[in-house]
C-alpha positions in Angstrom: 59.8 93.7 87.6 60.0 97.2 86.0 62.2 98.2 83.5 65.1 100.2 85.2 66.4 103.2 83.3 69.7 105.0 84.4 69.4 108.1 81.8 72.1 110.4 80.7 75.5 109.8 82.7 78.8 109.1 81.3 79.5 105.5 81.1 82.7 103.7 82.3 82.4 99.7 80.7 84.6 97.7 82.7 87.2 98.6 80.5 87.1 102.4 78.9 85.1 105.6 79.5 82.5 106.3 76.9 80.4 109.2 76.3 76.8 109.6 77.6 74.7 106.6 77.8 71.6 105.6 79.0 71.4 102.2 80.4 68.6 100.1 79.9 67.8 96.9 81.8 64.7 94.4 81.7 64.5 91.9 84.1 67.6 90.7 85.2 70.0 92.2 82.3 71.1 94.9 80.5 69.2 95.4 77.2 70.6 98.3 75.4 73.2 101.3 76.2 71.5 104.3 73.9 73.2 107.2 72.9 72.9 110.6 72.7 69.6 111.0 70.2 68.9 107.4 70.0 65.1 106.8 70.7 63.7 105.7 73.9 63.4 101.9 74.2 61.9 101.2 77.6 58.4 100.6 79.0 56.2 103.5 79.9 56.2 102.1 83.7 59.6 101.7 84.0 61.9 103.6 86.7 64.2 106.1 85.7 67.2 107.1 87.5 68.6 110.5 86.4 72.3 110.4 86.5 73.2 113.9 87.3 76.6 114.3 86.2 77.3 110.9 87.8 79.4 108.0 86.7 77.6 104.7 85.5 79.9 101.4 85.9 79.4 97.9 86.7 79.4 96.7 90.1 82.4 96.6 91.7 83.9 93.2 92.6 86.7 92.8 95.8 88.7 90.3 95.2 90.1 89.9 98.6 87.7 90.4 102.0 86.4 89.0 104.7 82.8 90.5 104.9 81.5 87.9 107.8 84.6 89.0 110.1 84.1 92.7 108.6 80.6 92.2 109.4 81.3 90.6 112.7 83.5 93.5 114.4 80.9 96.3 113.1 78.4 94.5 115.3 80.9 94.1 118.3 83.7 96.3 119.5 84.4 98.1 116.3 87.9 100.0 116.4 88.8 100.6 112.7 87.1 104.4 112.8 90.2 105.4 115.7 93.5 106.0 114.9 95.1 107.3 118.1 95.9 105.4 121.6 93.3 107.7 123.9 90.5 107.6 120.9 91.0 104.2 121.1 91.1 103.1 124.6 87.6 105.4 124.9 86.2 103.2 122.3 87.0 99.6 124.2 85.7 101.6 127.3 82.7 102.3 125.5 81.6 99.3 124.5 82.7 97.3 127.6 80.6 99.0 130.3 77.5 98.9 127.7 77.4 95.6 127.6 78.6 94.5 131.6 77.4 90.7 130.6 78.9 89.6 128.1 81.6 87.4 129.5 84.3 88.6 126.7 85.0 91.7 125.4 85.5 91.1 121.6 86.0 93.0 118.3 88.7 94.3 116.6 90.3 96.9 114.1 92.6 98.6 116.1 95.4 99.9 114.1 99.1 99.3 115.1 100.1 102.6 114.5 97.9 104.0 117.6 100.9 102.5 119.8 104.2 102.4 120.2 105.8 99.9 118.2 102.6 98.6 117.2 102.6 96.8 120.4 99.4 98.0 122.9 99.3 96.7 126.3 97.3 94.6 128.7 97.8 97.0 131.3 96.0 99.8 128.7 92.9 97.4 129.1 92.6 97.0 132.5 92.9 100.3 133.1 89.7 100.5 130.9 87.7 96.8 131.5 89.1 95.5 135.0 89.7 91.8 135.8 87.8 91.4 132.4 88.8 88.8 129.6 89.5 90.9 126.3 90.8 89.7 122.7 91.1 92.4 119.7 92.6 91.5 116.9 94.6 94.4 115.3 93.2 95.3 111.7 95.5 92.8 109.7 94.6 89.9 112.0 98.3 89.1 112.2 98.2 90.2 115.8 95.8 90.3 119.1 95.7 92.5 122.0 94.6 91.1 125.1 93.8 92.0 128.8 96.4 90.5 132.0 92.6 88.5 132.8 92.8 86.6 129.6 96.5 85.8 129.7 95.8 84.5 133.1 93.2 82.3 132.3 94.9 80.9 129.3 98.1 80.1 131.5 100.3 82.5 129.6 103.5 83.7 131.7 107.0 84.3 131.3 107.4 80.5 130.9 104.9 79.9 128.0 107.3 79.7 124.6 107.1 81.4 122.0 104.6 78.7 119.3 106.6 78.2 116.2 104.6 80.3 114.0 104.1 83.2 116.3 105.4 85.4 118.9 104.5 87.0 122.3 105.4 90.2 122.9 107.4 90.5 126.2 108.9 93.1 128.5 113.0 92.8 129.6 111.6 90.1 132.1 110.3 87.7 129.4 106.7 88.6 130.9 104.2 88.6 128.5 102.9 92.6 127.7 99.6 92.1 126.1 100.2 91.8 122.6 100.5 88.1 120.7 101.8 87.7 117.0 100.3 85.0 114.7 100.0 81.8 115.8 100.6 83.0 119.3 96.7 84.1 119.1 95.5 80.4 119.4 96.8 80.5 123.0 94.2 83.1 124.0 91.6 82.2 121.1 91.0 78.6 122.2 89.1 79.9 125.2 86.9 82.7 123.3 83.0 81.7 123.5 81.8 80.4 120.5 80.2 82.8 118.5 76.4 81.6 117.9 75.0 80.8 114.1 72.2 83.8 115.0 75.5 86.3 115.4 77.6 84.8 112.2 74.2 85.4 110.3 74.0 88.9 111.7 77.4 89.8 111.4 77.2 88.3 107.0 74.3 90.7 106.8 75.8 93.7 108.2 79.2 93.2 106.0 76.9 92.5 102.6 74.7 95.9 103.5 78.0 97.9 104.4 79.5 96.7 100.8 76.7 97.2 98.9 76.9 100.9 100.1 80.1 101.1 98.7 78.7 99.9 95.3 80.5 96.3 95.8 78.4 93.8 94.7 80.5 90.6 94.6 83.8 89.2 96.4 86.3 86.7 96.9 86.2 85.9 100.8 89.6 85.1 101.5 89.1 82.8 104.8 86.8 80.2 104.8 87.8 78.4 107.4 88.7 78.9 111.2 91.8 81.1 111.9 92.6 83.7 114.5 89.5 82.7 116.8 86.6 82.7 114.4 84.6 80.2 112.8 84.5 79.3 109.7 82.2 81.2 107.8 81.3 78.8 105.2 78.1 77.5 107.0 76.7 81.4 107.1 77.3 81.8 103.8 75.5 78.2 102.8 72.8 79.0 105.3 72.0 83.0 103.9 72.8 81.1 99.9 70.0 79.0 100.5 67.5 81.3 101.9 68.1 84.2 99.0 69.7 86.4 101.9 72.6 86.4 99.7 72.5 89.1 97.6 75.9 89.4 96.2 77.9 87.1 94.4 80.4 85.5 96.3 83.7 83.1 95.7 85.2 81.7 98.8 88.7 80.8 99.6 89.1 77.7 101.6 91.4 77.9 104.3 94.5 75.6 103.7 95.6 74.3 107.1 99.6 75.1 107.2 99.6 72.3 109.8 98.7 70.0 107.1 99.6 68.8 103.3 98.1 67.5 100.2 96.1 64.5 102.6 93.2 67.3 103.5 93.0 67.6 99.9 89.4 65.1 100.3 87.9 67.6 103.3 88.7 70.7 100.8 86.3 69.1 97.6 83.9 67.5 100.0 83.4 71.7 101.3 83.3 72.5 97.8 80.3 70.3 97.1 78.4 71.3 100.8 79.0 74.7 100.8 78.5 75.8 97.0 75.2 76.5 96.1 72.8 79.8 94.6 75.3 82.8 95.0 78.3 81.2 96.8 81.0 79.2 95.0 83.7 77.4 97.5 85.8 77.2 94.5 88.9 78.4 95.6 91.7 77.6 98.1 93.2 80.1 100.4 97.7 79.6 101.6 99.0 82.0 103.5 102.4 82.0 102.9 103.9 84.5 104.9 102.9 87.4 107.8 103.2 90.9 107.8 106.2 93.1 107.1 104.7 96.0 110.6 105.6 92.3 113.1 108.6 90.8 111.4 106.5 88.3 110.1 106.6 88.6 105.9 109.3 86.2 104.1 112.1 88.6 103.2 114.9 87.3 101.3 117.3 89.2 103.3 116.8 89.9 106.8 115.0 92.8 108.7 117.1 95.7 110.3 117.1 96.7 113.5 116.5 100.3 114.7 119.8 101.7 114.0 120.2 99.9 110.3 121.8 96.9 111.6 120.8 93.4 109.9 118.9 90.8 112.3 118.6 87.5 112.4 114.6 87.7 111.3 114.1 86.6 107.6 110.5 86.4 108.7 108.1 83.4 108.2 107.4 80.9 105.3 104.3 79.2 107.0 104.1 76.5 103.8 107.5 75.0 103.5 107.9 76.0 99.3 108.5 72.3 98.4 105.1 71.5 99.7 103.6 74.9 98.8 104.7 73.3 95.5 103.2 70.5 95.9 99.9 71.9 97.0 99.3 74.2 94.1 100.1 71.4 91.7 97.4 69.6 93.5 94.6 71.9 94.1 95.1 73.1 90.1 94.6 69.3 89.2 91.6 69.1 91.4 90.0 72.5 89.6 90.8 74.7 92.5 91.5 78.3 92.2 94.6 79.1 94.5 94.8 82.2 96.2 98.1 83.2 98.3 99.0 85.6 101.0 102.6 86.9 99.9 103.6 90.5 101.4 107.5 89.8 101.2 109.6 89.5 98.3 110.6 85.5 99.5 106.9 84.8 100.4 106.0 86.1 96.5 108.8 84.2 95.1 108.2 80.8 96.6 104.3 81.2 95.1 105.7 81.9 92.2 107.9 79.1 92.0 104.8 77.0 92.7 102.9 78.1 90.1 105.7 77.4 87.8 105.0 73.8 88.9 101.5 74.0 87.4 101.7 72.5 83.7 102.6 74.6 81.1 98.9 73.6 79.2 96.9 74.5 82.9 98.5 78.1 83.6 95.9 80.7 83.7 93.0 78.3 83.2 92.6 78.2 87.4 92.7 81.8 87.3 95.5 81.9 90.7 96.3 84.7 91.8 98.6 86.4 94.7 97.8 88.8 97.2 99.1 91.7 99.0 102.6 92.3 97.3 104.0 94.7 99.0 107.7 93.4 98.2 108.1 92.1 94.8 111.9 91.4 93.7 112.3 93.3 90.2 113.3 90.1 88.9 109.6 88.7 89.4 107.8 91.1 87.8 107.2 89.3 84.5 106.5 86.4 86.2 103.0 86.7 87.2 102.3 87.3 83.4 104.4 84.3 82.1 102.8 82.2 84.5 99.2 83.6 84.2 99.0 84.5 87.7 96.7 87.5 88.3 98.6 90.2 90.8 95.6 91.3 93.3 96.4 94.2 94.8 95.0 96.3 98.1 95.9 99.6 96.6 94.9 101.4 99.8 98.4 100.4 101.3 100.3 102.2 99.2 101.1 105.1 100.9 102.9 107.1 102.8 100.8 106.6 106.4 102.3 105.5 109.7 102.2 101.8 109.4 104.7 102.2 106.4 107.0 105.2 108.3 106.9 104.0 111.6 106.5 100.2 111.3 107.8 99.4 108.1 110.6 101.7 105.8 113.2 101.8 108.8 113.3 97.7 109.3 113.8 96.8 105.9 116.4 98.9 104.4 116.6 101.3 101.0 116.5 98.7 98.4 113.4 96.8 99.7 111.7 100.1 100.4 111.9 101.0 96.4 110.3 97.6 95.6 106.7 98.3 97.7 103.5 98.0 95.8 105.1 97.7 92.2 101.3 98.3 90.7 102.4 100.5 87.8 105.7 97.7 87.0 103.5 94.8 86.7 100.9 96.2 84.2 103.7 96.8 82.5 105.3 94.1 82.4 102.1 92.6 80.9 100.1 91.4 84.4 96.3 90.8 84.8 95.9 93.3 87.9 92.7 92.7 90.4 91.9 94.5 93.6 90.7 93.9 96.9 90.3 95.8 100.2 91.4 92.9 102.8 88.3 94.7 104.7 88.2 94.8 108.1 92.2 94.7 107.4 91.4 98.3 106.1 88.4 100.5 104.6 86.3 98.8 102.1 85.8 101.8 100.5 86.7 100.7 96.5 87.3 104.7 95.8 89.4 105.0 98.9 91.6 102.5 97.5 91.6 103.2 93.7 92.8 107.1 94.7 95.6 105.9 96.0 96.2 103.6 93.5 96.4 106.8 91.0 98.1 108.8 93.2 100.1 107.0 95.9 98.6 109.0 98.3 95.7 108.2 100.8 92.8 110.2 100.8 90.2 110.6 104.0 90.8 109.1 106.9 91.9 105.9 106.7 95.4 106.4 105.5 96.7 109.4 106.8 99.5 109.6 104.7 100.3 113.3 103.8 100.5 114.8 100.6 104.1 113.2 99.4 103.4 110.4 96.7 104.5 106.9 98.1 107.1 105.7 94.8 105.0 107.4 91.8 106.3 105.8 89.7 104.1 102.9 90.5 100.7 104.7 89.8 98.7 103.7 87.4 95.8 105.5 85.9 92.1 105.9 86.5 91.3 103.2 83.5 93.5 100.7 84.3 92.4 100.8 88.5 88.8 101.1 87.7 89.3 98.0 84.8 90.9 96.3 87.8 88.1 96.5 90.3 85.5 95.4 87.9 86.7 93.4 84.5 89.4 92.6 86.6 88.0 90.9 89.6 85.0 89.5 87.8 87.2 87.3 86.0 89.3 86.4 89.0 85.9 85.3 90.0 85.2 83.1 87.1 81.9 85.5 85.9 83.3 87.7 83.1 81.0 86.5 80.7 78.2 87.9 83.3 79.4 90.9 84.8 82.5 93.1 85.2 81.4 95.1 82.0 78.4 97.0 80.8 77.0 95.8 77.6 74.1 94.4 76.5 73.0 90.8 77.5 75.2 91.4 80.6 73.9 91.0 84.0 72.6 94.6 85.3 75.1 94.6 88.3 75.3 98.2 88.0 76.4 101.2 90.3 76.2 104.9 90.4 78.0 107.7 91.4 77.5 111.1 92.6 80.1 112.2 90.1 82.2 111.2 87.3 86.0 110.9 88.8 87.2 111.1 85.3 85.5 114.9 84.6 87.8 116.2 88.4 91.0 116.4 89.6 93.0 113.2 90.2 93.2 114.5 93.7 90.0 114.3 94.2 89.0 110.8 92.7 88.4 109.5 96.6 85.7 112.0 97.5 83.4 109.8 94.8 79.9 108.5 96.6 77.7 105.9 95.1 73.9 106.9 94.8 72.9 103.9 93.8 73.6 99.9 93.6 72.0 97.0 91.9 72.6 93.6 91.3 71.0 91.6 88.7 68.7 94.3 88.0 67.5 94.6 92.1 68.9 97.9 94.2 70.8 96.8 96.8 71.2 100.1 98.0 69.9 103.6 97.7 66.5 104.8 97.8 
């Protein structure tokens, strides 16, 4: 292997911009960052990369994704690019009369904001695919839309209850309309074809090329494990592991069955020990604790409104009940799992908070735990994740001011809640260790996408749509500490901070760079950054 030479950009180390550099690496490290005037220390064959003006960094890290499922909807019906009901609809009609054989029509992405009420129809699909079958899960997986052929054939009518952890959407008849909330999905999923090993190791390719593009070169895959139709992926990972079609380096999150308690604790370490192996570690253990704040479903500790302000019934969901979500994180610590929790509401954060508390005092921190999402965190918790050494990971791209949180979320759950969304800039201040994910095919992948908004509170491109009008600015934080967060940060809620996550000498050469340095522009403008360039362990993973 050549000596790889990135010469003359500005260096960002996983934890602070510094000047010029030019980074060296040999083999599989990095060997020296020289400064301005230092002499050349690299062999006369090596290949140098001028950096242009661009930004050098370590490889990014997501801490929360699903890159087979990501992976698995770009190679079916893909609907994440359309944000509309008509662009939509074109898009399922697209895909379903180019491929007349297939006996389902399956995908996902669509975004609940395309419809009203974030509910679409099944009479939308049959206008578009006939007496077809057709499940598409919306782009949080916390909901499925499906045609009036596949409610048929899974015997779901105005009689079917409602499954305790879900809900079907209905008309003033109690018919079902085409739209099924959590658990409600099994009803339809049970009779999806299984998807093949040949398509799981497609789709784990695709979603490694995509991320590599977006300079990501490792991951925690949140769901390994079947939920909402799909496999687990843990055998596509073990099979691509074991063949070196892994490239990236990759944790995965065991699904915990909510079904279940502490007895499937033997099935969790005996997939530890079958699945781990070269660049995937089954070393961690996904709960989701609550749903989604757009459905009803996130654990609020006072209840939703209605449409004209009014208090509800709904409190939404606690899937784990606490005392055993207690239980199970006292467990899983004990049996050297990392735990790794769904909360969006401010209950569902308290109650993983409360059982982490249960974790002795001499173990917090050491299983590096951390909880996801956040979008509702009580004041009162802030400090909490820091006392208890639990790691706030954070999908930054949320935090703005696009449909989903005008239309779907600010007018159910009143002014006070509203003021305590995505409380990034609170908890580093309050001392937390902050990590970020995208929750990809949830929403973009796109690390810069997200890290924009986390400076600004506003979305930039596409995928947020959220105006111009910063989302609580209060809880920005700046360019250092987001950037820190996606690399230093996630590498060590990965468990590899003594290997990557920073640039320095002796490091492993996961390396990415930009067309531009982020920190030299406008603040505004931090999204429009493109990588050139990725590599991990010395190796380009992407760029020519």
């Amino acid at each position: 292997m050549r000596d790889l030479v990135i010469r003359d950009g500005r260096v960002f180390d996983g934890h602070r911009l510094r000047g010029p550099r030019t980074v060296v690496v040999r083999g599989t490290r990095i060997v020296a960052l020289l400064g301005p005037g230092e002499p050349e220390r690299w062999a006369d064959d090596a290949e140098v990369v001028e950096a242009g003006g661009g930004l050098v960094l370590p490889g990014l890290v997501d801490a929360h994704v699903h890159a087979v499922q990501g992976g698995l909807e770009r190679i079916r019906c893909d609907l994440t690019a359309h944000t509309d009901r008509p662009a939509t609809l074109a898009a399922v009609a697209a895909y379903a009369a180019a491929h007349p054989d297939l006996p389902w029509v399956l995908g996902g992405g669509w975004s609940m904001s395309a419809f009203p009420g974030g509910t679409p129809t099944a009479a939308d699909l049959d206008a578009v695919v006939g007496d077809r079958p057709v499940f598409l899960p919306n782009r949080d997986h916390h909901g499925a839309w499906v045609s009036s052929r596949a409610l048929a054939m899974a015997g779901v009518d105005e009689r079917t209850p409602d499954p305790p952890d879900g809900r079907i959407e209905r008309d003033d008849r109690g018919r079902p309309t085409g739209t099924l909330h959590e658990g409600a999905m099994a009803l339809v999923s049970r009779l999806v074809p299984p998807t093949t090993d040949a398509e799981y190791d497609a789709a784990l390719l695709a979603g490694q090329a995509y991320l590599h593009s977006l300079g990501v070169t490792g991951w925690q895959d949140a769901i390994v494990g079947d939920y909402a139709g799909l496999d687990d992926p843990g055998p596509a990972y073990r099979r691509a592991a074991g063949r070196g079609a892994l490239t990236a380096h990759v944790v995965g999150a065991l699904w915990w069955d909510r079904e279940r308690g502490v007895e499937q604790l033997p099935d969790l370490l005996a997939r530890r020990d079958s699945y781990s192996q070269g660049r995937f570690r089954a070393t961690s253990v996904k709960v989701m604790q609550d749903g989604v704040a757009e459905n009803g479903t996130a654990a609020l500790g006072a209840p939703y409104l209605d449409r004209c302000g009014h208090a509800t019934a709904n409190h939404g969901h606690s899937f784990v009940d606490p005392a055993a979500l207690r239980e199970a994180v006292v467990a899983l610590d004990a049996a050297g799992f990392q735990v790794h929790v769904h909360a969006i509401g401010d209950r569902g954060v308290r109650e993983a908070l409360d059982a982490f508390a249960d974790v002795p005092v001499g173990r917090r921190g050491v299983g590096r735990h951390h909880v996801a999402h956040l979008q509702m965190v009580d004041p009162v918790d802030l400090p909490r994740f820091a006392e208890l050494g639990v790691a706030a990971n954070a999908q930054a791209l949320w935090a703005c001011l696009d449909e989903q949180m005008t239309q779907l979320t600010l007018p159910f759950v009143g002014a006070e809640r509203a003021r305590w969304q995505y409380p990034f800039g609170a908890l580093v201040r309050h001392g937390a260790r902050l990590v970020m994910g995208s929750d990809w095919p949830v929403s973009s992948p796109a690390p810069f996408e997200a890290i924009h908004t986390a400076v600004n509170r506003t979305s930039y491109g596409e995928h947020g749509r959220g105006g111009t009008e910063a989302f609580l600015p209060e809880q920005a934080v700046d360019l250092v500490t987001a950037l820190a967060a996606y690399t230093s940060g996630s590498a060590w809620v990965n468990g590899r901070e003594a290997e990557v996550g920073t640039l320095a000498p002796g490091r492993e050469a996961d390396l990415v760079l930009l067309d531009r340095d982020p920190f030299a522009g406008p603040v505004t403008e931090i999204g429009a950054a493109q990588v050139v360039g990725t590599w991990v362990a010395g190796e380009r993973v992407f760029g020519s």
